[in-house]
PDB file as gemmi writes it, atoms N, CA and C in Angstrom:
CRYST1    1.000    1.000    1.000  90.00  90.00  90.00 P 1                      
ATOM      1  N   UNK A   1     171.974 139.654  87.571  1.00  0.00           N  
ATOM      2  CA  UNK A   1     170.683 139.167  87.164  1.00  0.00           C  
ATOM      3  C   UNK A   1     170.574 137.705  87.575  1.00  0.00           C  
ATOM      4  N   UNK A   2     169.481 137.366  88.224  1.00  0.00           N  
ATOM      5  CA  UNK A   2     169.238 135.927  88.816  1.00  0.00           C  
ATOM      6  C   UNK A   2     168.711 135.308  87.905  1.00  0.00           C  
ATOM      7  N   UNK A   3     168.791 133.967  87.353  1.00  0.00           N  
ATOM      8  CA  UNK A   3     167.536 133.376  86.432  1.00  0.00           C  
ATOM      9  C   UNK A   3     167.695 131.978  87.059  1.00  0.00           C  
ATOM     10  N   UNK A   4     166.746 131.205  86.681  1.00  0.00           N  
ATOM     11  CA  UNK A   4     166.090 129.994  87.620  1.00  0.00           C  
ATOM     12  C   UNK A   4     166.652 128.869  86.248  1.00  0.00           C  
ATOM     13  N   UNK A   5     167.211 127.759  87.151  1.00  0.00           N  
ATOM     14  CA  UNK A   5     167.544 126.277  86.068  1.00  0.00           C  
ATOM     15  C   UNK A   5     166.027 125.705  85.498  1.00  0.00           C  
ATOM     16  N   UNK A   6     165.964 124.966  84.719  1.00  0.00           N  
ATOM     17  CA  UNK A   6     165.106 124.115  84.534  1.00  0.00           C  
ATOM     18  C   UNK A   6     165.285 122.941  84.122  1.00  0.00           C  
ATOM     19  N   UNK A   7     164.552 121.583  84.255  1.00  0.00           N  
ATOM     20  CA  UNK A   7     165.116 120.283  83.453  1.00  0.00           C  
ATOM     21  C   UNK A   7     164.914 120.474  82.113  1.00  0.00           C  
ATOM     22  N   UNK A   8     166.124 119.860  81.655  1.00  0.00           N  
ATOM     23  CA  UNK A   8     166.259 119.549  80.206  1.00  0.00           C  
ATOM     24  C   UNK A   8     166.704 118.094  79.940  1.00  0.00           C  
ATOM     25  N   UNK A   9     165.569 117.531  79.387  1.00  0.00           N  
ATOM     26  CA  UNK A   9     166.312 116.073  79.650  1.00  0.00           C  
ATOM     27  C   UNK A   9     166.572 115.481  81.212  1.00  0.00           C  
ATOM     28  N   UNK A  10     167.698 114.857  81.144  1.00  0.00           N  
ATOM     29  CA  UNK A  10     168.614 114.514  82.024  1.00  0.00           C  
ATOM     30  C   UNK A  10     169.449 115.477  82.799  1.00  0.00           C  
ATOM     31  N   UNK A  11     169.254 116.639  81.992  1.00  0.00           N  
ATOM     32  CA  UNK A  11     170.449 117.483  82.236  1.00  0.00           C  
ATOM     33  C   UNK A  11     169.856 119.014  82.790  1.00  0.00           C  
ATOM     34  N   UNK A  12     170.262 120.233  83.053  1.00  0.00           N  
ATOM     35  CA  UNK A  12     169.435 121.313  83.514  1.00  0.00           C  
ATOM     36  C   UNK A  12     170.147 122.306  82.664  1.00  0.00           C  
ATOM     37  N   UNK A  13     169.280 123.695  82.263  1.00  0.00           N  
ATOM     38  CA  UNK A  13     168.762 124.211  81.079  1.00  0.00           C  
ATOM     39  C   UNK A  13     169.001 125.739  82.071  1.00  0.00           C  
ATOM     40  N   UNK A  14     169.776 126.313  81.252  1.00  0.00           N  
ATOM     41  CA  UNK A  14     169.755 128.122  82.059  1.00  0.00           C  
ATOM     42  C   UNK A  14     169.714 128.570  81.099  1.00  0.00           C  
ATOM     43  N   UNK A  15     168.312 129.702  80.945  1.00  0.00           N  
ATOM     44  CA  UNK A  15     167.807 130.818  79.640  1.00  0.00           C  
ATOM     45  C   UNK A  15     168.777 131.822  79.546  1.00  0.00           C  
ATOM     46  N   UNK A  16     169.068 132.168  78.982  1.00  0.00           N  
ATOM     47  CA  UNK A  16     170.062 133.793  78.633  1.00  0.00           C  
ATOM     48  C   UNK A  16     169.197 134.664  78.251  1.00  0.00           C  
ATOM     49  N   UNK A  17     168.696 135.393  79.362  1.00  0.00           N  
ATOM     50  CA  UNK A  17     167.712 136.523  78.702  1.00  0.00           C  
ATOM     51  C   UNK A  17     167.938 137.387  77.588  1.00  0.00           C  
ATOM     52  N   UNK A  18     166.987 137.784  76.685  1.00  0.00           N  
ATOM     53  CA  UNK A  18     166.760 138.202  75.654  1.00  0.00           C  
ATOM     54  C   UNK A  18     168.475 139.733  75.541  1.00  0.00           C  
ATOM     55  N   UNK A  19     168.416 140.379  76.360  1.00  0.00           N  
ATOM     56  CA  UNK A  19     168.991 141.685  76.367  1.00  0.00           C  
ATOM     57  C   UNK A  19     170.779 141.403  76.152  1.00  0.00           C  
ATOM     58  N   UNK A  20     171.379 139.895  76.993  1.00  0.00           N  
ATOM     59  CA  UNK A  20     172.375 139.818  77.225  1.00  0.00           C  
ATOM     60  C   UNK A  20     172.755 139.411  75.948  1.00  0.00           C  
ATOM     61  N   UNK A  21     172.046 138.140  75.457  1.00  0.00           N  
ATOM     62  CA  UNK A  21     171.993 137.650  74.062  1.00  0.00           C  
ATOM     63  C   UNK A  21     172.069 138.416  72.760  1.00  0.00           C  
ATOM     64  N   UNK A  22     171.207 139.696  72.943  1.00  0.00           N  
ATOM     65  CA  UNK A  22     171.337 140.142  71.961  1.00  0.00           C  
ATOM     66  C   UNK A  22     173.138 140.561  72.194  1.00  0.00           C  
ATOM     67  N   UNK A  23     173.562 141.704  73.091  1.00  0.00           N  
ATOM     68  CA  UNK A  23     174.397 142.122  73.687  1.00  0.00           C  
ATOM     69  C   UNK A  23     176.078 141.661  73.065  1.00  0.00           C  
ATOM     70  N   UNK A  24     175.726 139.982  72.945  1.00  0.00           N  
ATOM     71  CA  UNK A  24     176.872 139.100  72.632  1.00  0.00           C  
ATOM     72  C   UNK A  24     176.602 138.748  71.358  1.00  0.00           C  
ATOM     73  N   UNK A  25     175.450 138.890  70.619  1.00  0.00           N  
ATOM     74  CA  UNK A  25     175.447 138.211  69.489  1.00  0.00           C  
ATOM     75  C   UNK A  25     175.130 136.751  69.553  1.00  0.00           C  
ATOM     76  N   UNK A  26     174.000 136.498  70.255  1.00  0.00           N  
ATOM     77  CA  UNK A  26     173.798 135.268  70.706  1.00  0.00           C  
ATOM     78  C   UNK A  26     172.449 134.604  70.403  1.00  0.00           C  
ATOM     79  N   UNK A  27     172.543 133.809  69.177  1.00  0.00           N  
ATOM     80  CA  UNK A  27     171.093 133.622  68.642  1.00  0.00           C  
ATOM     81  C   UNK A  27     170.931 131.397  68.511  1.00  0.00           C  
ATOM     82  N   UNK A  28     169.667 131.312  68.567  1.00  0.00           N  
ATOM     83  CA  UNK A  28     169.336 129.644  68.679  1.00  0.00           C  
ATOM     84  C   UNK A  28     170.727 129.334  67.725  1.00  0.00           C  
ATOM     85  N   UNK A  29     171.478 128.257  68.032  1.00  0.00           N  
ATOM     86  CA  UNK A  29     171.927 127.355  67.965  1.00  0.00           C  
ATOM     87  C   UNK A  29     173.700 127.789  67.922  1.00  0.00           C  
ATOM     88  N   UNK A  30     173.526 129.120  68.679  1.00  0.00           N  
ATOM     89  CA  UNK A  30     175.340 129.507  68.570  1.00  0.00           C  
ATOM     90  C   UNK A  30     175.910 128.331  69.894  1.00  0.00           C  
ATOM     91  N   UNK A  31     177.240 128.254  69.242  1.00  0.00           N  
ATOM     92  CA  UNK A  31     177.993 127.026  70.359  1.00  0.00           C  
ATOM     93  C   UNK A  31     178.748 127.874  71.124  1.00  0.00           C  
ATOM     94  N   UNK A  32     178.748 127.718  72.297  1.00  0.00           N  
ATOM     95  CA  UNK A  32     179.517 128.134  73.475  1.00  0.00           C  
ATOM     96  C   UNK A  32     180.092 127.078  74.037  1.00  0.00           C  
ATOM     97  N   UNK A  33     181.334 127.695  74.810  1.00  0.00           N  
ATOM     98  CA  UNK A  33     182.423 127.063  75.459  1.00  0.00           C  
ATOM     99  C   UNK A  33     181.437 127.315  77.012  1.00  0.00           C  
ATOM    100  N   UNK A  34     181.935 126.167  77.994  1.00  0.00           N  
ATOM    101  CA  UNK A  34     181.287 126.061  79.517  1.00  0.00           C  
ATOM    102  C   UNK A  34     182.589 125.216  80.207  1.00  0.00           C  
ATOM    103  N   UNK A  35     182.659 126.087  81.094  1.00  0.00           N  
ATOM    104  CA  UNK A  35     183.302 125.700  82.561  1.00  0.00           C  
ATOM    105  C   UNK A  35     183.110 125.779  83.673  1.00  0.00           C  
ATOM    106  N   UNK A  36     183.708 125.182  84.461  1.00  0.00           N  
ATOM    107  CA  UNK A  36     183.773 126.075  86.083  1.00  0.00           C  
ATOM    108  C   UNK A  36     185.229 126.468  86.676  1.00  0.00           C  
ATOM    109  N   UNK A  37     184.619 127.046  87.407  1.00  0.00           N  
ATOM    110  CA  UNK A  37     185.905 127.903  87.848  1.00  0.00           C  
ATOM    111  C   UNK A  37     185.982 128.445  89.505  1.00  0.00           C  
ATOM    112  N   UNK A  38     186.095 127.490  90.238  1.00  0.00           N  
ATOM    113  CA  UNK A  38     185.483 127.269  91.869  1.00  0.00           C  
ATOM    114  C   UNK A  38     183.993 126.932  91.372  1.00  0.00           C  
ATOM    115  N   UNK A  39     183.480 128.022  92.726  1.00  0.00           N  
ATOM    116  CA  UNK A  39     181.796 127.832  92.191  1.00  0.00           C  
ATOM    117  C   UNK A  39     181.518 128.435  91.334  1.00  0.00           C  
ATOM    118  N   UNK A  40     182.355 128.713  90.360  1.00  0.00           N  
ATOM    119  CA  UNK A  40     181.404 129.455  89.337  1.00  0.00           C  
ATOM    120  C   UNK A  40     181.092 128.560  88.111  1.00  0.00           C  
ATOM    121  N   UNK A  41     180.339 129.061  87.009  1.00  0.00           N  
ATOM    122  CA  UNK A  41     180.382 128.758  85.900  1.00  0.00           C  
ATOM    123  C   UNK A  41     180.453 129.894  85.097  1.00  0.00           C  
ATOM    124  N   UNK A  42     181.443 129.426  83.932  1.00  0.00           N  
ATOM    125  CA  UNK A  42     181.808 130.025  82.794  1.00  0.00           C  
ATOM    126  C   UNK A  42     181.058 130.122  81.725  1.00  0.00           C  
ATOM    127  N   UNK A  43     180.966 130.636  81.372  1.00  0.00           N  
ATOM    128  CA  UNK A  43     180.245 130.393  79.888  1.00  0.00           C  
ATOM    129  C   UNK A  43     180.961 131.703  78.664  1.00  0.00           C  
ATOM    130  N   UNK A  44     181.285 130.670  77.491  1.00  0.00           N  
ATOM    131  CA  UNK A  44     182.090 132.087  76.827  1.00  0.00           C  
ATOM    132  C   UNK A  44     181.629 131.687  75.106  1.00  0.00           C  
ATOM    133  N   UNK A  45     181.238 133.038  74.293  1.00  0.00           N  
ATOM    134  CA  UNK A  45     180.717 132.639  73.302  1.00  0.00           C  
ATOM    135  C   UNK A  45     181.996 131.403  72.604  1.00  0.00           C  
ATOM    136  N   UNK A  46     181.714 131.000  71.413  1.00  0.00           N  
ATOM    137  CA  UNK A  46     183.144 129.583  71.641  1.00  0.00           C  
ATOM    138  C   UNK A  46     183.271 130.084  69.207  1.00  0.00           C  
ATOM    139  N   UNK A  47     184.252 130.984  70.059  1.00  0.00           N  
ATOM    140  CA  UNK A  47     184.526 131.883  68.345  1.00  0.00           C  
ATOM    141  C   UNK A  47     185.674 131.025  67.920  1.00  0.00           C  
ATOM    142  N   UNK A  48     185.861 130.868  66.688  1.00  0.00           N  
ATOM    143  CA  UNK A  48     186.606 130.117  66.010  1.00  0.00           C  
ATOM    144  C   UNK A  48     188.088 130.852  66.278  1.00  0.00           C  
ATOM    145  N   UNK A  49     188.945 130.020  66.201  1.00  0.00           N  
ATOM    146  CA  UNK A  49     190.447 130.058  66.193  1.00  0.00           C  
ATOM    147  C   UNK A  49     191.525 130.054  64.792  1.00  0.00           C  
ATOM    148  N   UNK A  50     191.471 131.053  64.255  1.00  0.00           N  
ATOM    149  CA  UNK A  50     192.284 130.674  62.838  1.00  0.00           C  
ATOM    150  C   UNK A  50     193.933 130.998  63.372  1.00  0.00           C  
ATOM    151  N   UNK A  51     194.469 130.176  62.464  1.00  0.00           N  
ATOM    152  CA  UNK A  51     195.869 130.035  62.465  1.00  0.00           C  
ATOM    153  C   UNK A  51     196.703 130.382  60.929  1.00  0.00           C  
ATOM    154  N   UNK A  52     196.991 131.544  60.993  1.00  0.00           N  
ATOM    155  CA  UNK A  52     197.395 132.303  59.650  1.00  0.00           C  
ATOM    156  C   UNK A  52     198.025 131.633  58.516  1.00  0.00           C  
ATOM    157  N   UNK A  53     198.988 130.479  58.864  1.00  0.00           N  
ATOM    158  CA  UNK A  53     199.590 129.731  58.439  1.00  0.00           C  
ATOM    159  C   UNK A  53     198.540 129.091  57.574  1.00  0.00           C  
ATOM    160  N   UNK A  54     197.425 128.531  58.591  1.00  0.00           N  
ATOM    161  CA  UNK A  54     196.231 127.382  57.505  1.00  0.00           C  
ATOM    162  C   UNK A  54     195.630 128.672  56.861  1.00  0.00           C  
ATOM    163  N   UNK A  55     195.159 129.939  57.190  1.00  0.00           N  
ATOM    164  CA  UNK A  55     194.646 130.959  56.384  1.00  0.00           C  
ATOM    165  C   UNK A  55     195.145 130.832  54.781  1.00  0.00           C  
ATOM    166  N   UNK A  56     196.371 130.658  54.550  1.00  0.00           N  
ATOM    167  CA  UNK A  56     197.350 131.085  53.476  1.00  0.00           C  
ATOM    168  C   UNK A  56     197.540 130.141  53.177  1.00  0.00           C  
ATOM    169  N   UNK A  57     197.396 128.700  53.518  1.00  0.00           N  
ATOM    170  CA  UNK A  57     197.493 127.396  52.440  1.00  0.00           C  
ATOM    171  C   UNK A  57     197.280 127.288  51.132  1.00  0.00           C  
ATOM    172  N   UNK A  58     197.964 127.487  49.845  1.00  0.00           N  
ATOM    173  CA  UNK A  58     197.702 127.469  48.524  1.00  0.00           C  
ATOM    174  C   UNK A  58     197.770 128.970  48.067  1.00  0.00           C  
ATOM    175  N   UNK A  59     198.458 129.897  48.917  1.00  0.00           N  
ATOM    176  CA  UNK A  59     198.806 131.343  48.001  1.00  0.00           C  
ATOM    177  C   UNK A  59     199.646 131.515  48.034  1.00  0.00           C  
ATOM    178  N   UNK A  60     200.046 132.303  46.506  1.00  0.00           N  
ATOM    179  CA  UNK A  60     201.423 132.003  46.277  1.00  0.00           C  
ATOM    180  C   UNK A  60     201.149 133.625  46.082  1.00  0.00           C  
ATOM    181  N   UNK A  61     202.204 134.066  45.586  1.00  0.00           N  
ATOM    182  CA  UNK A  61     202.730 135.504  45.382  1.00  0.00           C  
ATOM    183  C   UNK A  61     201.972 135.935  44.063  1.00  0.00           C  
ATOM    184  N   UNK A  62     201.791 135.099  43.338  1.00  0.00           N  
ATOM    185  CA  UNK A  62     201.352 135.585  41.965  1.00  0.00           C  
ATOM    186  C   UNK A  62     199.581 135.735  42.219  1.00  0.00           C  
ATOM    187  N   UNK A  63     199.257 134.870  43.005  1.00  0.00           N  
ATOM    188  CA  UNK A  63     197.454 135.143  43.795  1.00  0.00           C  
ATOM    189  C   UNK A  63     197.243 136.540  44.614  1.00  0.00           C  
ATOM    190  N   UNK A  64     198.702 136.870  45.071  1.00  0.00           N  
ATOM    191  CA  UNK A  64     198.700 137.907  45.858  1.00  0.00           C  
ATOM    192  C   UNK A  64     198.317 138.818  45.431  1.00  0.00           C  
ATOM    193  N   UNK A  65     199.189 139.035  44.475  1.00  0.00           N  
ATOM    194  CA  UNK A  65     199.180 140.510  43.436  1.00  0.00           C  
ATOM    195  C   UNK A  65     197.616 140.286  42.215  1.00  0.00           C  
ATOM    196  N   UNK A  66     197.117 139.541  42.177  1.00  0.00           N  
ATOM    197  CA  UNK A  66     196.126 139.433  41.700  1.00  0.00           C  
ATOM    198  C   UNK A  66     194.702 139.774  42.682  1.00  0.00           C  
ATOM    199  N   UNK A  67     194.806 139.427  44.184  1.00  0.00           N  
ATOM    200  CA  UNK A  67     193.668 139.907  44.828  1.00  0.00           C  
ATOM    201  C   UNK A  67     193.857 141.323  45.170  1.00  0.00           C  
ATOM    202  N   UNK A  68     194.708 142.018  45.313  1.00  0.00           N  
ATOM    203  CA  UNK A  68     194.936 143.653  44.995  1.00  0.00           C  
ATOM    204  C   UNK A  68     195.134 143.788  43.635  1.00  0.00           C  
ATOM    205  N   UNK A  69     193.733 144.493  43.217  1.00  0.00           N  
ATOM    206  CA  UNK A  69     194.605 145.191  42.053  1.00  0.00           C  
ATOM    207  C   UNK A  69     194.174 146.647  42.430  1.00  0.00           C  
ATOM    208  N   UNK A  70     195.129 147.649  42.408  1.00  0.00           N  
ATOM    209  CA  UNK A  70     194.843 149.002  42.651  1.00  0.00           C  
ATOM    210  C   UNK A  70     194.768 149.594  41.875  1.00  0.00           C  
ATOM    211  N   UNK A  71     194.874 149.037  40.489  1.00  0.00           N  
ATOM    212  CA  UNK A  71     194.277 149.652  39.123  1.00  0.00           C  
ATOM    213  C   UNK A  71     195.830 149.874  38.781  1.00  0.00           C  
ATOM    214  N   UNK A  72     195.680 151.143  37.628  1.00  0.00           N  
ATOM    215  CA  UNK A  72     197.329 150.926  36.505  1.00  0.00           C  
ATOM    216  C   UNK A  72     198.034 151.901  37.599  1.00  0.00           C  
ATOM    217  N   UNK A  73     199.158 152.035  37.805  1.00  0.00           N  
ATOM    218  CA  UNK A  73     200.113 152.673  38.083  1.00  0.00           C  
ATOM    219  C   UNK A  73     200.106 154.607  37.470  1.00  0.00           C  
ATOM    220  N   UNK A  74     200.531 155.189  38.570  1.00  0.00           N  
ATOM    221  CA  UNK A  74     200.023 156.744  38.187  1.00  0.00           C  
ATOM    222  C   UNK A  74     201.402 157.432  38.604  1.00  0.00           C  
ATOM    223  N   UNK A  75     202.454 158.003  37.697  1.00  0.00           N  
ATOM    224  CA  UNK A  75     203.382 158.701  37.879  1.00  0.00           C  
ATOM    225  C   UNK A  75     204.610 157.660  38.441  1.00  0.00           C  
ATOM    226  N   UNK A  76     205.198 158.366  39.602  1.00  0.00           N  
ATOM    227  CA  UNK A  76     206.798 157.594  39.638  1.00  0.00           C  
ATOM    228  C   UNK A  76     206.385 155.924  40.737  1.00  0.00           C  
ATOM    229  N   UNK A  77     205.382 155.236  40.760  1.00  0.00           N  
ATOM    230  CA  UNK A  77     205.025 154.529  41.556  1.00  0.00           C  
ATOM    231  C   UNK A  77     205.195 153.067  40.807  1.00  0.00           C  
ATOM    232  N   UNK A  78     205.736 153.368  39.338  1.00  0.00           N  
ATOM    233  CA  UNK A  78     205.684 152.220  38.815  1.00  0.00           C  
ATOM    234  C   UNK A  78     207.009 150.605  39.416  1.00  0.00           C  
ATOM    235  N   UNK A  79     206.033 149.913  40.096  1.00  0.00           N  
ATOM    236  CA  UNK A  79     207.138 148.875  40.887  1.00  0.00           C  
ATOM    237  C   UNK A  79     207.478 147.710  40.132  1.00  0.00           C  
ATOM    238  N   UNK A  80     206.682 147.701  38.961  1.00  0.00           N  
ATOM    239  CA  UNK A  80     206.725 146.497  38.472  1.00  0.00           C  
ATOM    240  C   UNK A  80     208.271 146.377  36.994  1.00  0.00           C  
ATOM    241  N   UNK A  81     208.403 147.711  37.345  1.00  0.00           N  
ATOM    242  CA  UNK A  81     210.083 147.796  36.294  1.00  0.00           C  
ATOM    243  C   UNK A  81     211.423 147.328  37.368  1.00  0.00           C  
TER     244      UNK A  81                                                      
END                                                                             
């Protein structure tokens, strides 16, 4: 699909037609990552990076067993003896 630059500012402005956008999940004011790569340009939606370690900052074992609760124990499954 071809689409045409336009000025923006100082700078030049390429539309993401309606179909691709939807496609990616791509609505006014999502941030994307941009490169080049020879002649090309990149463009990649720019999704956050979690690091499991910072995920789990401040849980301890006793938070653990508190965000599961699978309700009371039923027959020989009891783990907590």
């Amino acid at each position: 699909m071809q689409v045409q630059l336009a000025r923006w500012g100082n700078s030049l402005g390429v539309r993401i037609p309606k179909d691709i956008a939807n496609k990616l999940g791509l609505s006014e004011g999502t941030r994307v990552e941009m490169e080049t790569d020879g002649n090309r340009i990149l463009i990649q939606v720019d999704r956050p990076h979690y690091d499991l370690k910072d995920l789990l900052i401040g849980m301890t074992p006793e938070a653990m067993h508190q965000a599961f609760d699978w309700g009371t124990d039923v027959g020989r499954e009891d783990v907590d003896s």
